[in-house]
C-alpha positions, 0 to 999 in steps of 0.5 A, spaced: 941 945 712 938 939 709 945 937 706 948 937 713 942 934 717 936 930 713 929 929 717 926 922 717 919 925 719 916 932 718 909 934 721 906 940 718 899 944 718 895 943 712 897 950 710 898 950 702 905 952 702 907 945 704 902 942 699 905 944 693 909 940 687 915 943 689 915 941 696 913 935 695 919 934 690 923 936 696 921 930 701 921 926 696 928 928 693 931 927 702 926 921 703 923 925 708 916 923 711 911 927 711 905 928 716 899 933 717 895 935 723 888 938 721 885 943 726 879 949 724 882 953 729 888 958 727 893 958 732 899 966 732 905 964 735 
């Protein structure tokens, strides 16, 4: 997906799969930014 469509902005939780070395290696290699929401509260879709 990412070689046919590259977001420009990216908002996440703070869950620790998107704050990792290897994530953070691939929006920096998409010149993708990257923006996290904090919450206390956990939210089951």
């Amino acid at each position: 997906m990412l070689k046919q469509q590259t977001p420009k902005n990216l908002q996440t939780d703070a869950g620790l799969e998107f704050f990792n070395q290897n994530f953070k290696n691939l929006i920096k290699q998409y010149d993708i930014n990257h923006y996290n929401v904090f919450s206390k509260k956990k939210q089951q879709l």
